[in-house]
N, C-alpha and C positions, 0 to 999 in steps of 0.2 A: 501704732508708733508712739514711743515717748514725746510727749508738747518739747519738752527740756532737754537742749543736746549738749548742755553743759553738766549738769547734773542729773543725778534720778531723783525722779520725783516722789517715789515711795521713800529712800532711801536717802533724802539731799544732802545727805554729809560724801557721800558716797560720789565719784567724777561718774558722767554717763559713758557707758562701754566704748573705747575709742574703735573705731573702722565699725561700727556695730550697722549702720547702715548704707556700706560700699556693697555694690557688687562686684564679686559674684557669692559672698558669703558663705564660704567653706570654712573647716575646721582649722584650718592652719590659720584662714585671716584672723579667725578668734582670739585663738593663741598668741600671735603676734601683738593683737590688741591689750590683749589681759598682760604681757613682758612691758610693756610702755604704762601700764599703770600697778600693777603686782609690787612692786619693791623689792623684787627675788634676788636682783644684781647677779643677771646668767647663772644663777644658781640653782637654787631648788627651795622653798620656801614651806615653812608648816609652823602655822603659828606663828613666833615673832624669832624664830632663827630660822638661820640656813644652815644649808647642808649643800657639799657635793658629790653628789650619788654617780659621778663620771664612771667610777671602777665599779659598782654594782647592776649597770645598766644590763651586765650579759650575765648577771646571775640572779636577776631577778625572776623570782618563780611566776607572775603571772607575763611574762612576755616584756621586750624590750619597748614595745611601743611606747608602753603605760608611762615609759623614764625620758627614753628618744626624746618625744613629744612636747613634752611639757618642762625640759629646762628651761629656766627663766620666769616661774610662772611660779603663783601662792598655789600648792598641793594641800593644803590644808583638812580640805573637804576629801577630799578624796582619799589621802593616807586616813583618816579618823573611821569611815564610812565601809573602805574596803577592806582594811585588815581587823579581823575580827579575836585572834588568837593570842594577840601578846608579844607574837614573836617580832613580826615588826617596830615593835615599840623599844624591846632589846638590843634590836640591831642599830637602828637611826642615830644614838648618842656618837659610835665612830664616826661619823661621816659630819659632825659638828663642823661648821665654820666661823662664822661670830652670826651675834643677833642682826636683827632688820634694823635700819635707821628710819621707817617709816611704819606707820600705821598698816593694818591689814585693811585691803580695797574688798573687804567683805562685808555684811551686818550680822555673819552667823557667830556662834557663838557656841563652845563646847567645854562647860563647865562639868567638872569632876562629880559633882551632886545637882546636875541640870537634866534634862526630862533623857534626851537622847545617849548620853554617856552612860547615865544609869541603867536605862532599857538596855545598852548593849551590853553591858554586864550579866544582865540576866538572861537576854538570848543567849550567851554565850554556852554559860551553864544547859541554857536547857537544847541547847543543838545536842548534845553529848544524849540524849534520848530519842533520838530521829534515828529511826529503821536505817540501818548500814546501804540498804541500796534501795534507798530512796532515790535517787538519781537515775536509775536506770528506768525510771518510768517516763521520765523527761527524755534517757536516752531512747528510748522503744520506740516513742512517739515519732517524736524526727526522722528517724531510718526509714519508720514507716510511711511516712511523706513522703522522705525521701525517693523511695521505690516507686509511690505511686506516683510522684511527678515524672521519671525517670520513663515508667510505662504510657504513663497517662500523656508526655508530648508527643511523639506517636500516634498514638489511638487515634487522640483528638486530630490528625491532619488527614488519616484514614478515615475516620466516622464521616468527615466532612464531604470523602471523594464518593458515598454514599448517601446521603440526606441531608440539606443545609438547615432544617429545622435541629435535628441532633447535632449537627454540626453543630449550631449557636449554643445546644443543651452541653455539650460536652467543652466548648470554649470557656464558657460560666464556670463551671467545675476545676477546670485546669487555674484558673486564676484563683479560684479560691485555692485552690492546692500551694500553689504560689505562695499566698499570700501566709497561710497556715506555716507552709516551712519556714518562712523569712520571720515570722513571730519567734519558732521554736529556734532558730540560729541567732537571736537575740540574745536568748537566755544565755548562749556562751559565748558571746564577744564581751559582755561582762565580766568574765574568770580571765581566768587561763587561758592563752593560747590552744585551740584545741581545732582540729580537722572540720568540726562541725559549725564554727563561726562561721568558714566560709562560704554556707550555704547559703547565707545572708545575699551575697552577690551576684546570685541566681535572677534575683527579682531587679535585679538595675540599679539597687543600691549599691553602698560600698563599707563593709563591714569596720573598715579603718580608719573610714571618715565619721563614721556615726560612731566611733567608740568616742570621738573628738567632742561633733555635736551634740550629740543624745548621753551617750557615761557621763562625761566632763563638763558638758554643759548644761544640758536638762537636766538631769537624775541631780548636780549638785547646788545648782542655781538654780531652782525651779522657777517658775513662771515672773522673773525676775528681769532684770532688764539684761541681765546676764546668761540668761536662754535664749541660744542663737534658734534652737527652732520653734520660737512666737515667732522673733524676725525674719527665717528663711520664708516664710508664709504672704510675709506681707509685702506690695500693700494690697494683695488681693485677699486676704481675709487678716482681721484687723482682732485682735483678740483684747488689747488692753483697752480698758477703760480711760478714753482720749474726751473730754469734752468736745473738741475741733474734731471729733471725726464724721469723714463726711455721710449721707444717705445712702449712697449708693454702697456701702461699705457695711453701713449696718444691714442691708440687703442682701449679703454674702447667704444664707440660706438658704434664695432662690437659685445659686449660682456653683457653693462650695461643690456640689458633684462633680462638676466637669474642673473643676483646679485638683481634686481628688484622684481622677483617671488621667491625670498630666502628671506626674509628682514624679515617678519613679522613672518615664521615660526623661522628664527635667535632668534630675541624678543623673542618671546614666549620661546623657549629654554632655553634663557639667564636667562630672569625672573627666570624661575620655577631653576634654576641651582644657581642663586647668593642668592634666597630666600630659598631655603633649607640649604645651607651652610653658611648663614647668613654676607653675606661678605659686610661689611664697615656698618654693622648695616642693614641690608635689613632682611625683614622675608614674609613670606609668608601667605595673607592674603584671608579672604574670597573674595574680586576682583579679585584673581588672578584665581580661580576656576569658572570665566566666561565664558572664550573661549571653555572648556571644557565640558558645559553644552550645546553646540551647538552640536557636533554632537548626543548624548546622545539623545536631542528634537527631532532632524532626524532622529534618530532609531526608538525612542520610536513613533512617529507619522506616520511612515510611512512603517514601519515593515518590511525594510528590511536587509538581512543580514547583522551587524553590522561591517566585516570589508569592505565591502562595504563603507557600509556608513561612516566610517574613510577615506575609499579613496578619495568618494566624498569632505568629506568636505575639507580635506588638499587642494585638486587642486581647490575647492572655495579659498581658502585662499590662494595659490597664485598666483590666477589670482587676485584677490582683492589688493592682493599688489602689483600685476604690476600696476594695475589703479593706487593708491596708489603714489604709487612714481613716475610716469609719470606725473601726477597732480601737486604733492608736488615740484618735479624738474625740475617743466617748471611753476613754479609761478612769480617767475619773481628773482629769487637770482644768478640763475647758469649764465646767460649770460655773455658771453666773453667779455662784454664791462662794468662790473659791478669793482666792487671793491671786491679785496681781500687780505686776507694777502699773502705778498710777492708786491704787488702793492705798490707804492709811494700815498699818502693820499695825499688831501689837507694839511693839520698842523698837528704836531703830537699830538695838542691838538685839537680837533673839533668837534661843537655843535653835539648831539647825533640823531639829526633829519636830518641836514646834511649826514650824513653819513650813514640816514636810504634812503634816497633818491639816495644814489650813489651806493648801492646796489640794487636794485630793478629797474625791468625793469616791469610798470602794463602790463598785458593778455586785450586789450582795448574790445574784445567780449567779455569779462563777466561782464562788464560796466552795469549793471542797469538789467542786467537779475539774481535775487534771487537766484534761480533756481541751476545755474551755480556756481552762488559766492560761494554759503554754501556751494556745496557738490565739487567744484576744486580750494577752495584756492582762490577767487579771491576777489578784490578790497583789494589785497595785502600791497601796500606802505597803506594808512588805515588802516588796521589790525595792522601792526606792526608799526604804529606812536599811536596807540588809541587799543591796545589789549582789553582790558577790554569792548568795544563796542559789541552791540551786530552785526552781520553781515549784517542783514536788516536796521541798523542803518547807515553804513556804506555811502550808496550812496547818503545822501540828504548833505554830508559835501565836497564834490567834489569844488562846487562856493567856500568856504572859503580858503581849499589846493591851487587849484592853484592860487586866488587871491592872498595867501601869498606867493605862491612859484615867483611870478612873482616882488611882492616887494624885494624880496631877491635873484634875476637874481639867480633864481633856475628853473630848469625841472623836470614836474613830465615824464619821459620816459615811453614808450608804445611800445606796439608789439602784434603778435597774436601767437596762440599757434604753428603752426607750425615754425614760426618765433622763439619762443623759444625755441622748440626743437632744431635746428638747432644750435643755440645760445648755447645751453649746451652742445653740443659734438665742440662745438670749444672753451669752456672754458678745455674740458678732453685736448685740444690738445697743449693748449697755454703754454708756458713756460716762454715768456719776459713778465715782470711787464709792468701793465699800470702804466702812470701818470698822476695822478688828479691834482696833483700839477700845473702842466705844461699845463692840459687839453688837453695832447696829447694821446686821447682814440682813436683808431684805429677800 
């Protein structure tokens, strides 16, 4: 947790995230937060005007959510980030309003000849070289999960009515199966709208919440005081460099497994808890009645006693989120030699690509293996410089990144997953800020 609930401390020009530390810490209280300090005026903000995108909400090609959402709120990061074609940038002049009468409540920065503006000119260009169905490898992947989660609930409540040693063998598998799809329905809660997002909500999450927390808040504010999920975590694992943080806290290593195998049943909770009592505008929708339909399919296909098969499936789900968050926490953000808030930055104003590269450490074994990328997070710093890419798209833009990172005496950093395990329980333990500024990272 930030020491400073007035300001941040990396960033102290900057007010600290208002509600950032209320429970129950969902996507909408975010949003709420960021319209009280944004300067949008219920509009829609980018940059230092607005716009009101009221009449383009139902023709927005990646889904209404992305507009729904976020009136009132600086879009900045996120129009720059996701649209990669141009065409966006043609459209937006109609929908003018007048400029902001305040500052932007960001430190990023996206200048015309600054590192990320410029790289995304030249992905641009070289996506137009990317095999036409390159996506359908990412699509192959997922179906085929798909089927074997489908098969594989079943089995697993059958194997058990046979041998409890296979039983525990085939529970183990089913969670990683889980955990394997809910990776690959990541990769499309980021585009478009698309049937396969909502496989995402299979595992207990909620593919609509996390395009809030994780798209909009992670992927654009990284490890910031502005990433609700450092904060969803805490205080039971404490990730910023807090001098007052306490022992028991830098101990989280001994402990982070079992908050790991709680995560996704939490979610699930929470969902069905803020969507029945409808809190900051949430309700409860037919996706949210996916996870539910899982054991239901185990019962009904395999006929065995249904709280059984409730047991079963819960310890599927949290061994699936132990994978889950083991993955997701050794992608390359938690490293002890990363940026975070409480850290000395480069500038308190700095390009937004910069600062996506001082966060991220890439996992270099899942380098060019598909396989690996889709279903653990990998070919990271790419994901979140170019979200909107599909993941098999991902590896053929490697020659352009570091040609540019090399014009701009930038690194793209590297490590392997033990490597970053390791690296994340000495970011629970660290207390002194790094400095970027100074380039005195430790």
């Amino acid at each position: 947790m930030a020491p400073n609930s007035q300001r941040q401390v990396s960033f102290p020009n900057l007010p600290y995230p208002h509600l950032r530390d209320i429970p129950p810490k969902t996507g909408r209280q975010w949003l709420d937060g960021k319209r009280k300090q944004d300067g949008a005026e219920n509009l829609w903000r980018i940059h230092d005007n607005l716009y009101d995108l009221t009449e383009f909400i139902s023709s927005h090609p990646g889904g209404t959510q992305w507009l729904e959402y976020t009136k009132g709120t600086d879009i900045t990061e996120q129009f720059v980030t996701h649209h990669l074609g141009g065409v966006a940038e043609s459209i937006i002049p109609k929908y003018f309003v007048r400029k902001a009468n305040s500052q932007r409540n960001s430190p990023f920065t996206f200048a015309e000849d600054g590192f990320y503006v410029s790289l995304k000119t030249k992905i641009v260009d070289k996506i137009k070289d990317i095999p036409k169905d390159a996506r359908k490898k990412s699509d192959n992947v997922t179906d085929a999960l798909l089927i074997l989660f489908i098969i594989g609930g079943p089995l697993c409540c059958w194997i058990w009515t046979q041998n409890v040693l296979l039983g525990l063998v085939s529970t183990l598998l089913l969670g990683y199966i889980i955990s394997a799809l809910t990776v690959c329905a990541h990769n499309y809660f980021h585009r478009s709208d698309s049937w396969r997002m909502y496989l995402f909500n299979f595992s207990g999450f909620s593919y609509a919440d996390w395009r809030v927390t994780h798209a909009m808040s992670h992927h654009l504010h990284t490890n910031t005081a502005q990433d609700i999920e450092i904060g969803l975590l805490e205080p039971f694992l404490q990730f910023m460099p807090n001098p007052d943080k306490p022992i028991w806290a830098q101990m989280a290593a001994f402990y982070y497994p079992i908050v790991f195998a709680f995560v996704s049943l939490g979610c699930l909770l929470k969902e069905f808890v803020v969507g029945i009592v409808g809190y900051r505008g949430a309700s409860v929708t037919w996706a949210h009645t996916l996870p539910y339909t899982v054991p239901v399919w185990m019962w009904l296909a395999s006929g065995l006693y249904f709280p059984w098969t409730i047991a079963i499936w819960l310890l599927s789900l949290m061994i699936s989120s132990e994978f889950f968050m083991v993955y997701g926490l050794t992608a390359g953000h938690h490293a002890h030699t990363n940026f975070f808030e409480g850290d000395v930055p480069r500038s308190e104003q700095l390009d937004w690509g910069i600062h996506q590269l001082d966060t991220v450490i890439e996992r270099v074994e899942y380098a060019g293996n598909h396989f690996k990328s889709i279903t653990r997070f990998g070919d990271h710093a790419l994901h979140h410089l170019f979200p909107t890419l599909d993941h098999a798209e991902l590896k053929y833009l490697y020659p352009t990144l570091l040609e540019h990172c090399e014009k701009y005496e930038m690194q793209l950093r590297t490590t392997n997953f033990y490597g970053a395990l390791l690296s994340h329980s000495k970011q629970l333990i660290r207390k002194r800020p790094n400095n970027f500024r100074e380039k005195k990272i430790k």
